[in-house]
C-alpha positions as CSV (number, residue, x, y, z in Angstrom):
1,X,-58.2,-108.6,-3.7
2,X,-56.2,-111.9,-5.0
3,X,-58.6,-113.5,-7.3
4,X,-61.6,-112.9,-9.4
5,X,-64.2,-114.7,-7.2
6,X,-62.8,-112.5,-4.4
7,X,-63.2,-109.3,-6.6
8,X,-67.0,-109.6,-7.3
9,X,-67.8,-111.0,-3.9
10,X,-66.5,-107.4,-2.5
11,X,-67.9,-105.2,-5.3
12,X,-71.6,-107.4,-4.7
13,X,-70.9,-106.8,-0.7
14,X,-70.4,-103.0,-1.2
15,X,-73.1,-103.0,-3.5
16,X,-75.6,-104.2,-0.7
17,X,-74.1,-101.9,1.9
18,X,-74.8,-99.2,-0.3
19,X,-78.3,-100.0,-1.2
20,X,-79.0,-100.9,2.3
21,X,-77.6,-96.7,3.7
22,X,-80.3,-95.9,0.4
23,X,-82.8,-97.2,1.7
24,X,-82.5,-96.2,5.2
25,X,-82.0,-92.6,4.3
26,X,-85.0,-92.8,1.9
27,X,-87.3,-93.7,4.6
28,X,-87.0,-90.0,5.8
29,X,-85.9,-88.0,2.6
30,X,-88.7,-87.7,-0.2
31,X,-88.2,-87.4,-3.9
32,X,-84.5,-86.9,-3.5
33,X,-83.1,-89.7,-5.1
34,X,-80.2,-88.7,-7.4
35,X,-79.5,-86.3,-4.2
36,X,-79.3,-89.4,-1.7
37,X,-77.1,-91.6,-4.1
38,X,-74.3,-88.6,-4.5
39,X,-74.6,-88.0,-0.7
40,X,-73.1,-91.2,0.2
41,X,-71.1,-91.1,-2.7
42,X,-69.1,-88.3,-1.0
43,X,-69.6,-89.8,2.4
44,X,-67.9,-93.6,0.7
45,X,-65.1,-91.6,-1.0
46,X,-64.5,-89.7,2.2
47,X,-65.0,-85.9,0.8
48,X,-67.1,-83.6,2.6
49,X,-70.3,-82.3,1.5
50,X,-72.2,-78.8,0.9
51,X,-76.0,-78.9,1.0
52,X,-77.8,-75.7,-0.9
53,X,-81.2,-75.3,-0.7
54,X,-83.6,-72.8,0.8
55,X,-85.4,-73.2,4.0
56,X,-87.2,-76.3,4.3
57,X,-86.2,-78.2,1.5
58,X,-84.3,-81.3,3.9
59,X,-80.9,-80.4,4.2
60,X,-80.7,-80.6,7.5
61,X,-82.8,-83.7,7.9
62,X,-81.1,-85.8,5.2
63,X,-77.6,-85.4,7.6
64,X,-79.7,-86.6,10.3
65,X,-80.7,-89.4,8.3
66,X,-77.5,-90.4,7.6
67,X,-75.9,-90.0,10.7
68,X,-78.7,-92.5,11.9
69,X,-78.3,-95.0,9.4
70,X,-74.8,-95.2,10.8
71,X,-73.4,-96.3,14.0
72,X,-70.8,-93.5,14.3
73,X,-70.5,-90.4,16.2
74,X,-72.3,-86.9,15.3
75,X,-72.3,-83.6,16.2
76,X,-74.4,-80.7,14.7
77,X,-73.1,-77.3,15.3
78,X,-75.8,-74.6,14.3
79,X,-73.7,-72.1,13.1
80,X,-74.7,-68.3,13.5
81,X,-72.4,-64.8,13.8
82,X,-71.1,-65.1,17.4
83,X,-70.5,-68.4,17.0
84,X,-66.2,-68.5,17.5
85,X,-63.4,-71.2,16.3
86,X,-63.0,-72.5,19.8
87,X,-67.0,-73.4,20.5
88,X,-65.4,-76.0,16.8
89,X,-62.8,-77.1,18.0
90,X,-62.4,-77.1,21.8
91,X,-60.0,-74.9,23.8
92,X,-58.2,-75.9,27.5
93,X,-59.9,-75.8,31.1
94,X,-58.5,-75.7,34.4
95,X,-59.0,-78.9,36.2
96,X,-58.7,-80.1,39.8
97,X,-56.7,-83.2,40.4
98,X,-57.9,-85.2,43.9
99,X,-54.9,-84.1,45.1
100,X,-55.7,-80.4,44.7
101,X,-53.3,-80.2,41.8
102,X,-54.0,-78.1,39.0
103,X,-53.9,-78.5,35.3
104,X,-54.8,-77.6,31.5
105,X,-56.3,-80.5,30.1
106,X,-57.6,-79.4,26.5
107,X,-61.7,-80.1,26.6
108,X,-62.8,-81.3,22.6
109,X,-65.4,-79.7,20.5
110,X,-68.2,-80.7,18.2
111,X,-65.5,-81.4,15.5
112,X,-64.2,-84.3,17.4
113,X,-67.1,-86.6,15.5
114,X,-66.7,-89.1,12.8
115,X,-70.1,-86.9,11.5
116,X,-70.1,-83.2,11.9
117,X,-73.2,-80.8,10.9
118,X,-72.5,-77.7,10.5
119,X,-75.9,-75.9,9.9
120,X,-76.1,-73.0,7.7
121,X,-72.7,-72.6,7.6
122,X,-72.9,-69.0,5.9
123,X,-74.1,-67.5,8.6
124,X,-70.9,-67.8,10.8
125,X,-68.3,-65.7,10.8
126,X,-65.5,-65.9,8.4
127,X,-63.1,-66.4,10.6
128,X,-65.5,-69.4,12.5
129,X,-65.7,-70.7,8.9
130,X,-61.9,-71.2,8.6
131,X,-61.9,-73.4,11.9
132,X,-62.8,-76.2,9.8
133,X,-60.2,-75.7,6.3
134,X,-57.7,-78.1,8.5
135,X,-60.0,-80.2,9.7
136,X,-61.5,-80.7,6.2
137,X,-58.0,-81.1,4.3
138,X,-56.0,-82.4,6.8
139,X,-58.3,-84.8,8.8
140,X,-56.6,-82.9,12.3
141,X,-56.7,-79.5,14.2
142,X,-54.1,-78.0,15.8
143,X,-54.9,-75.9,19.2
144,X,-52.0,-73.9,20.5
145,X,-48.3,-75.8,20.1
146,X,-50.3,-79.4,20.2
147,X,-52.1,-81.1,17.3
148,X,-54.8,-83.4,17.6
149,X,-56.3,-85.7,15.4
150,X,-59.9,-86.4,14.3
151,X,-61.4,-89.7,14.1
152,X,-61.8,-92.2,11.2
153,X,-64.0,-91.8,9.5
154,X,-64.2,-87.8,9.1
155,X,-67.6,-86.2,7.1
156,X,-68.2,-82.8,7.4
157,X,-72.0,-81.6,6.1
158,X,-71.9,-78.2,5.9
159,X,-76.2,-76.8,4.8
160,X,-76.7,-73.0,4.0
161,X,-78.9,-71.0,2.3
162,X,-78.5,-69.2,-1.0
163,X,-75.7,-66.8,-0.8
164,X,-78.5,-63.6,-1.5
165,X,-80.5,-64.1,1.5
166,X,-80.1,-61.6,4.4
167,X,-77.4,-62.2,7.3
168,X,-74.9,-64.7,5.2
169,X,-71.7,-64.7,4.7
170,X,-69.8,-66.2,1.3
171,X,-67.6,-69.0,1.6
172,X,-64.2,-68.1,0.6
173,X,-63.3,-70.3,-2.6
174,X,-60.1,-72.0,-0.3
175,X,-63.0,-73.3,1.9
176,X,-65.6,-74.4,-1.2
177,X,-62.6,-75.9,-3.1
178,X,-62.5,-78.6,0.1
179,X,-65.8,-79.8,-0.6
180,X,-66.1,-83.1,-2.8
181,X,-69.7,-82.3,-4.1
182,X,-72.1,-79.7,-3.7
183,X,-75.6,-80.8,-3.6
184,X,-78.5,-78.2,-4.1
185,X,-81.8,-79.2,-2.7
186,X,-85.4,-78.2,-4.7
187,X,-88.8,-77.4,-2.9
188,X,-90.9,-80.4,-2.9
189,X,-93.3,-80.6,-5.7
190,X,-97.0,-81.5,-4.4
191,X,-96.7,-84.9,-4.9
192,X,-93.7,-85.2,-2.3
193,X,-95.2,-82.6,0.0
194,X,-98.2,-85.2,0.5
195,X,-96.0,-88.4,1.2
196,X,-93.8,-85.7,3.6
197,X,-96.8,-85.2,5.9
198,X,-97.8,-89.1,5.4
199,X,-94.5,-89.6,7.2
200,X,-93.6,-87.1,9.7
201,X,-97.5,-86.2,11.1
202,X,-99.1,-89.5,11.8
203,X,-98.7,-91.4,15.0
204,X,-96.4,-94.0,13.6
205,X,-92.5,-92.1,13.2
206,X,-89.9,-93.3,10.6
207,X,-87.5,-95.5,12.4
208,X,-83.9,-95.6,10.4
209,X,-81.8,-98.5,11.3
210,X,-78.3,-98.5,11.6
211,X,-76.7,-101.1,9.0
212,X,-73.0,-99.9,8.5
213,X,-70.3,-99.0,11.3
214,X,-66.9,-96.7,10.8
215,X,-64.9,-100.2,10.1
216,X,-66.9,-100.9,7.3
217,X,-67.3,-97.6,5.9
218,X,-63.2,-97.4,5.8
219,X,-63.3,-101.1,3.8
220,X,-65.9,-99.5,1.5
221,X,-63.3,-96.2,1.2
222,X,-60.3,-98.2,0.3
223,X,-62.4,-100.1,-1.9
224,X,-63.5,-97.7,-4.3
225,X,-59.6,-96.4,-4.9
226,X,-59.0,-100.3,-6.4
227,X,-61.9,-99.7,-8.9
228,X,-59.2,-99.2,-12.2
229,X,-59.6,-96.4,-14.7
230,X,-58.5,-96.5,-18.3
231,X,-55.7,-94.0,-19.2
232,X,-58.1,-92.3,-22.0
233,X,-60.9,-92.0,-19.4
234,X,-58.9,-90.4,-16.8
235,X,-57.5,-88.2,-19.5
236,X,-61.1,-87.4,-20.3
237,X,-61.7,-86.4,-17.0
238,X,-58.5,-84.1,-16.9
239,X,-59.6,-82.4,-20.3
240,X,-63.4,-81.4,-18.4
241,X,-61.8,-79.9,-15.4
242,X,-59.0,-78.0,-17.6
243,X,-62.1,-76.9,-19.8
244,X,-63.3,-74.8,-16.8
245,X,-60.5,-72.2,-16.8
246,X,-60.9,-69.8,-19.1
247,X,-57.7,-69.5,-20.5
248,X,-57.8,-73.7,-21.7
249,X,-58.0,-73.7,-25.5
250,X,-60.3,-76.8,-24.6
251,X,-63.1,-74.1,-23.0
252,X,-66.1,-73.0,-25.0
253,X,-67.2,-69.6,-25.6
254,X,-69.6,-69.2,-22.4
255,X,-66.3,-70.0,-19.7
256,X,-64.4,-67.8,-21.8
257,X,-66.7,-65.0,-21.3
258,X,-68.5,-65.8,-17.7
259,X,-65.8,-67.6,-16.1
260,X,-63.0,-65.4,-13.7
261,X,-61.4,-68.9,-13.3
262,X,-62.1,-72.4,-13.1
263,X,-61.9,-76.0,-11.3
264,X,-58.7,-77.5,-9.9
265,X,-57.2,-80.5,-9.4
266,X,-59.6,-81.2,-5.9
267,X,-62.8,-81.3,-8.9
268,X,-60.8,-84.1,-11.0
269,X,-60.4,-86.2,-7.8
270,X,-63.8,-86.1,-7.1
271,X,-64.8,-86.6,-10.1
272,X,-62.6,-90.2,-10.3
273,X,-63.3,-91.0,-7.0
274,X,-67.3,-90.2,-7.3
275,X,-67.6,-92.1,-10.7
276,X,-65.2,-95.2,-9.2
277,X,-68.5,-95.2,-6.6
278,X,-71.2,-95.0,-9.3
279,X,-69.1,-97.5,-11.6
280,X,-69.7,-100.1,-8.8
281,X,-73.0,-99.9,-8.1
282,X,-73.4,-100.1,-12.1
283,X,-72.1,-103.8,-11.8
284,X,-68.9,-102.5,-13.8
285,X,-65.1,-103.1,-12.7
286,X,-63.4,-100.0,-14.3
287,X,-64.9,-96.3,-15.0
288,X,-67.0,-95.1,-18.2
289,X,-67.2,-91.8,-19.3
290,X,-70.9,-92.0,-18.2
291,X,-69.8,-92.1,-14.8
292,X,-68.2,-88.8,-14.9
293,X,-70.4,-87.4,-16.7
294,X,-73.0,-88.5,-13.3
295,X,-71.4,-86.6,-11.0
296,X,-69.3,-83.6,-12.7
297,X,-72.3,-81.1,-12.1
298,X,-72.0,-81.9,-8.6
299,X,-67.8,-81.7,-8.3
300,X,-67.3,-78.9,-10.3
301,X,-70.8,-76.2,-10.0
302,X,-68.9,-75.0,-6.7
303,X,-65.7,-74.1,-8.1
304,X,-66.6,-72.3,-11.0
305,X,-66.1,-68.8,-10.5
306,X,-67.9,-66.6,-12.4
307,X,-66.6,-63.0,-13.7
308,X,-68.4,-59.6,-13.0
309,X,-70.2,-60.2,-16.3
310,X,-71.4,-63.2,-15.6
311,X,-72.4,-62.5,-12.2
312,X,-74.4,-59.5,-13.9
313,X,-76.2,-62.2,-16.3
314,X,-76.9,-64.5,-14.0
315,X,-75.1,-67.4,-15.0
316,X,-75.3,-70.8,-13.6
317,X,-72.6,-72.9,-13.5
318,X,-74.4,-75.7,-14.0
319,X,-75.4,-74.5,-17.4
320,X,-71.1,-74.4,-18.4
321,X,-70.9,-77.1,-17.0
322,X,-73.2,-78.5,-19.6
323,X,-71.6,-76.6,-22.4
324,X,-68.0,-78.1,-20.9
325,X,-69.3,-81.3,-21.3
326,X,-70.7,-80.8,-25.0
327,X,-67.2,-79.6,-26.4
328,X,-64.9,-82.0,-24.8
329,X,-65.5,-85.3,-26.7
330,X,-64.9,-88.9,-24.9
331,X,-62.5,-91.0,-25.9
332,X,-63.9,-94.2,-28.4
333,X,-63.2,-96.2,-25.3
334,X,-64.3,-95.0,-22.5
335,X,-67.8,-95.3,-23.8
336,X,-69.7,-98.2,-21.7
337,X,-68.4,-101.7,-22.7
């Protein structure tokens, strides 16, 4: 970006992108608003994100009405326990040349997508669930001696069910840690329950148009890491996630007594990363406070780990979160201008 004229016309065009993905999603997904906005927040940033919710609440429709709203590739992969690593990523076939030669040519999985559904994901095996740490952290898989990489854009949507209903497996906290945000998804009240029949029983069916390609969602991407923030702010943001861990001076009573450890320094980038996003579309060209406060229950309720006493009280890590966020006071200037 060389001059100022050049700088708003950007932030205005990603703006309008934005708000156009919005409102294409929302034409399927009711009453989820704040859930919509910090979906494509992860998807812009280029995390990966994990859906919670119980059966029925949208999780798996809100992927699908993202992956329409774009013209990239998806897969869904419905995960369950005999699902294995190589129905993810792909394994080698024998194939028949014309000339009767044969050879291995390695055949792609469902990972090979620039959009990748994996539904209830806690219901595959452990070892199925690490098929996708590389893929998520290192945007490549490698499949005997040969390494392979996955397109441009790469957004993995993992959905599953609370971790206490029957036939699930836990994450392991390597795999949760490679997750930008973690979303959970409520029950619709009655109100949305009416306008969710309104749309998906009558004869007329939501159409979503696709208004953003992979080319443009990579210009949005790199975008978002130009957006500037202050020293103080980022320093802010340092002191939250540090504030998790039990052990900071910085934490407050409830992580010191609930808390087996804390966030790490994946949360603080997706906490910069996520506010750069919501900073934008707030008309600003640098990051408040404000913005991190938007989106830290969503980078940092994942990787909060709580002890056995706080797993016995029934904790939520949302509620630290809040108490974090009460004892770590903002710098004077990263208040909104």
């Amino acid at each position: 970006m060389s001059n100022d004229s050049d700088v708003q016309q950007e932030l205005e065009s990603f703006s309008t992108d934005f708000d156009a993905l919005r409102r294409e999603v929302s034409k399927l997904i009711v009453g989820e608003e704040s859930t919509i906005d910090l979906a494509l927040t992860a998807l812009v940033a280029g995390g990966h994100l994990l859906l919670e919710g119980l059966p029925g609440t949208g999780k798996t429709t809100l992927v699908r009405a993202l992956a329409a709203a774009l013209d990239v590739t998806y897969q869904r992969v419905q995960c369950t326990p005999d699902l294995m690593p190589a129905d993810l990523i792909g394994t080698y076939v024998i194939t028949e040349t014309p000339q009767g030669r044969r050879t291995f040519e390695f055949q792609r999985g469902p990972l090979f997508a620039n959009i990748v559904l994996a539904d209830q994901i806690n219901r595959a095996m452990p070892k199925t669930q690490a098929a996708f740490l590389e893929a998520m952290d290192e945007g490549v898989v490698t499949v005997s001696t040969e390494t392979f990489k996955l397109p441009r854009p790469y957004f993995v949507v993992a959905t599953q069910n609370p971790s206490e209903m029957e036939g699930t497996f836990p994450l392991p906290e390597a795999q949760v840690d490679r997750f930008f945000f973690k979303l959970l998804l409520r029950p619709a009240s009655a109100e949305q329950l009416e306008l969710i029949l309104d749309r998906t029983t009558e004869a007329e069916r939501v159409k979503i148009r696709k208004v953003v390609d992979a080319a443009r969602m990579t210009e949005m991407g790199e975008l978002v890491r130009q957006v500037p923030i202050g020293e103080a702010v980022r320093r802010w943001a340092v002191a939250v996630v540090a504030a998790t861990q039990p052990d900071d001076p910085r934490a407050p009573e409830a992580v010191r007594r609930f808390v087996r450890y804390g966030a790490g320094p994946r949360a603080a980038q997706a906490m910069v990363l996520g506010a750069k996003v919501r900073a934008i579309l707030q008309g600003r060209r640098h990051v408040a406070c404000e913005d991190l406060r938007a989106v830290a229950h969503a980078a940092l309720r994942h990787r909060i780990v709580l002890s056995l006493e706080g797993q016995a009280e029934d904790v939520q890590p949302d509620a630290l979160v809040d108490k974090v966020l009460e004892c770590v006071p903002e710098p004077s200037e990263g208040k909104r201008d």
